[in-house]
C-alpha positions as CSV (number, residue, x, y, z in Angstrom):
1,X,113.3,93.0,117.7
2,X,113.7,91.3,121.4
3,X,110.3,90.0,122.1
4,X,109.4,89.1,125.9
5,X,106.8,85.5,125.1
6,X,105.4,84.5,128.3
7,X,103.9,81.1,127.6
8,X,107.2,79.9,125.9
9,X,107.2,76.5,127.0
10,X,103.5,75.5,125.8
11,X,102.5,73.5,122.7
12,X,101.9,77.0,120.7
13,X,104.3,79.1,122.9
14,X,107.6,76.9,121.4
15,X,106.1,77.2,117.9
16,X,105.8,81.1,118.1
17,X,109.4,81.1,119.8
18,X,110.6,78.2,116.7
19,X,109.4,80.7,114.6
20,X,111.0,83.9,115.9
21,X,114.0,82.5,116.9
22,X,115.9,82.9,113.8
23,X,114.5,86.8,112.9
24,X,114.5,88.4,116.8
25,X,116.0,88.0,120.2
26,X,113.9,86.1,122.6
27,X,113.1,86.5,126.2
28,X,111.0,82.8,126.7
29,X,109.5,83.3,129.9
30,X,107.6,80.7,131.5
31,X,105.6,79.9,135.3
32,X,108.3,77.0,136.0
33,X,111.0,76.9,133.3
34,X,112.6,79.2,130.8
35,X,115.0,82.1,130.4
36,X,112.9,84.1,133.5
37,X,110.1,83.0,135.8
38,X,106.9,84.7,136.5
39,X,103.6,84.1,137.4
40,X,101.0,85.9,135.2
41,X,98.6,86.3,137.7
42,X,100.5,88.2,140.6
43,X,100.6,91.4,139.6
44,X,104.3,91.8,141.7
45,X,105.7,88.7,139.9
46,X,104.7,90.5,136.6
47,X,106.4,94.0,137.4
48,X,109.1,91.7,138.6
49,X,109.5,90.4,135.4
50,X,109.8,93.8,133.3
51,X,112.3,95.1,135.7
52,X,114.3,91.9,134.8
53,X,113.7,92.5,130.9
54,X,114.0,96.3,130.6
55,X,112.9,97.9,127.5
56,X,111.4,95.4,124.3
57,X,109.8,95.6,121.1
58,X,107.1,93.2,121.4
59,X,105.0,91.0,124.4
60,X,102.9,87.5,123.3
61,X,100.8,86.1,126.0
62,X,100.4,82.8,125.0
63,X,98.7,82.4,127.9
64,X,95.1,81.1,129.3
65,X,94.7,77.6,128.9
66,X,94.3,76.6,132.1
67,X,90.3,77.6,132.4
68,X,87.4,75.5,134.5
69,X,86.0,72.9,132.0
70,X,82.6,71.8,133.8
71,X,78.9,71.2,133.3
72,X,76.6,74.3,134.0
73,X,75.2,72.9,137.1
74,X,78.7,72.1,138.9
75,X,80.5,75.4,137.9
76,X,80.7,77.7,141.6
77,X,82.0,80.9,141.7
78,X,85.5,80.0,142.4
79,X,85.3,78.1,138.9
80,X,85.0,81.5,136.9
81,X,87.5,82.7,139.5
82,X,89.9,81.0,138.2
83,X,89.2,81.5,134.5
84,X,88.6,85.1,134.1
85,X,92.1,85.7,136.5
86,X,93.8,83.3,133.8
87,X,92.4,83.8,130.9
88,X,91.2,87.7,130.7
89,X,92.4,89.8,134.4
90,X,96.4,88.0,133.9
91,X,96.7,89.3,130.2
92,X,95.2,92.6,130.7
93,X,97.4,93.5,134.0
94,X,100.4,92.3,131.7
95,X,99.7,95.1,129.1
96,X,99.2,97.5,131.8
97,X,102.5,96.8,134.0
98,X,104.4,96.0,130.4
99,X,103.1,99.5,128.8
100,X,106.3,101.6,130.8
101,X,109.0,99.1,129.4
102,X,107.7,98.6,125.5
103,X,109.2,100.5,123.0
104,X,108.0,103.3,120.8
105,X,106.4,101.6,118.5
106,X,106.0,98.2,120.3
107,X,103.7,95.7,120.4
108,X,101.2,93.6,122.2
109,X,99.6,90.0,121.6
110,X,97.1,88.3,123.7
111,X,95.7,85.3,123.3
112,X,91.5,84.1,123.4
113,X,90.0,81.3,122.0
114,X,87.3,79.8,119.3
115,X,84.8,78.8,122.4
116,X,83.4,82.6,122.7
117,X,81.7,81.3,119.7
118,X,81.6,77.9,119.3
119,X,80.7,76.7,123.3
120,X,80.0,73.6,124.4
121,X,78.7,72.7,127.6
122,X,81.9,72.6,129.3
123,X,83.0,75.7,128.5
124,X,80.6,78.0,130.2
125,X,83.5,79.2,132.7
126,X,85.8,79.4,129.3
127,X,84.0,80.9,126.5
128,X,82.8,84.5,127.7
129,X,86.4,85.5,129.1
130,X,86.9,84.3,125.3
131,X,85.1,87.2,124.3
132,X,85.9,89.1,126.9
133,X,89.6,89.8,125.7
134,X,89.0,89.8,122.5
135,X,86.6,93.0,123.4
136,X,89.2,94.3,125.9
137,X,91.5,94.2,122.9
138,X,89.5,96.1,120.0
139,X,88.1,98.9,122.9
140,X,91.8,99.0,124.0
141,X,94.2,99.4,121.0
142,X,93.3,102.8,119.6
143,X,94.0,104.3,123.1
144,X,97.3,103.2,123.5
145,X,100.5,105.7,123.3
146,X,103.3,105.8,121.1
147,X,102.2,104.0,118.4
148,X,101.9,101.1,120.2
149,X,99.8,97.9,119.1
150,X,97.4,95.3,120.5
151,X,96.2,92.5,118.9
152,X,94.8,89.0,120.0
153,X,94.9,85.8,118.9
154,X,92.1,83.1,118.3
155,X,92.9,79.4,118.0
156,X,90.5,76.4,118.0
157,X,91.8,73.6,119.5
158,X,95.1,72.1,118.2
159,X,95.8,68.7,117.0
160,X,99.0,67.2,116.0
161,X,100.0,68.3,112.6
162,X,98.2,65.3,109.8
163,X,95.1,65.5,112.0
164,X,94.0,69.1,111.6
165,X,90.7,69.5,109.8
166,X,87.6,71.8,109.9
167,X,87.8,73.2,113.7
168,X,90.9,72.1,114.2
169,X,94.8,73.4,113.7
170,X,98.0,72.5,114.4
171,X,100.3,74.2,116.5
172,X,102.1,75.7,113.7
173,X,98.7,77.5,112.2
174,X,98.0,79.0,115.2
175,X,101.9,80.5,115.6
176,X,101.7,81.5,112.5
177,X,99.0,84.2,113.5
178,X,101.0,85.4,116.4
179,X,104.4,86.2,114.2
180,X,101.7,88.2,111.7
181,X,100.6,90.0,114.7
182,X,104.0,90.9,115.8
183,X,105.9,91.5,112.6
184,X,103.1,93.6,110.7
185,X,101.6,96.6,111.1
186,X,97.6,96.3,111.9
187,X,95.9,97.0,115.5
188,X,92.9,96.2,117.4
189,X,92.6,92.8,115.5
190,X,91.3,89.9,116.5
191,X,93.4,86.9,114.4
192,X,91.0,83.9,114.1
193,X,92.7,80.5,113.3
194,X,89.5,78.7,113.7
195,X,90.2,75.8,110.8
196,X,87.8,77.3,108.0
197,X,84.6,77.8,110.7
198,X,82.9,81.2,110.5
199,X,82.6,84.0,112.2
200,X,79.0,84.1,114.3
201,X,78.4,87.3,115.5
């Protein structure tokens, strides 16, 4: 397959590519380095980018990080700005834009988080856009054309590899969740590498 991963060059992002790399043909995109440029949250800079790519299999957002980590009290409006154009708005317009150049067929992965379920007070700004992919995800995959899929991803916070435990994974847990996502056959699922916690609903 030739898979288009914007998010390349983060701590996940090069273990999904690792991963890929020997299977697939890679298009490692990133905001400052890799094979092309874009920025996730300009919609121009993201129809730039598939015009650069052409047709492709598969898209992994492994994307989102970069979310307002604050107390309640000292969040402002800008602050969930910021988040739900990085973590939700970004990976939603990149489906949309990417749905003309995917393949019959194709496939979709987004990323979320553990935190729309396991906050903390620092992650008010963080945690509902969490959910709110994860929802954008299930509502939006049986809709899609052409036997295309969407899925999303769910890691808790990663650690390096000897210090995982119970809420926490290492890099290579959470990719391997994103290279099930891409090289199976399910849809509308959200992939939770939480570490062993549960499921809250």
């Amino acid at each position: 397959m030739n898979i288009v991963i914007v998010g390349a060059s983060g701590r996940i992002g090069g273990k999904v590519a690792e991963r890929l790399s020997s299977n697939h043909d890679l298009i490692r995109v990133g905001a400052r380095t890799g094979d092309l440029l874009c920025d996730y949250t300009d919609p121009t800079s993201i129809s730039r980018l598939f015009e650069q790519t052409g047709s492709f299999d598969a898209l992994i957002a492994v994307v989102g990080g970069d979310s307002v980590f604050k107390g309640y009290r000292d969040l402002v409006d800008e602050d969930y700005r910021f988040g739900f154009e990085r973590k939700f708005l970004g990976q939603v317009r990149l489906v949309r834009i990417a749905e003309r150049f995917v393949r019959d067929k194709g496939s979709f992965t987004l990323s979320s988080g553990f935190l729309s379920h396991y906050p903390n007070q620092a992650s008010i700004a963080t945690g509902p856009l969490n959910a709110a992919v994860d929802t954008f995800v299930q509502s939006t995959a049986p809709l899609l054309p052409r036997n295309l899929r969407l899925n999303v991803v769910s890691p808790a916070p990663v650690v390096e590899p000897g210090q995982e435990r119970r809420g926490l994974i290492t890099a290579d847990q959470a990719a391997e969740a994103y290279v099930s996502a891409v090289e199976s056959d399910f849809t509308g699922r959200v992939l939770r590498v939480w570490g062993g916690l549960p499921v809250h609903r």
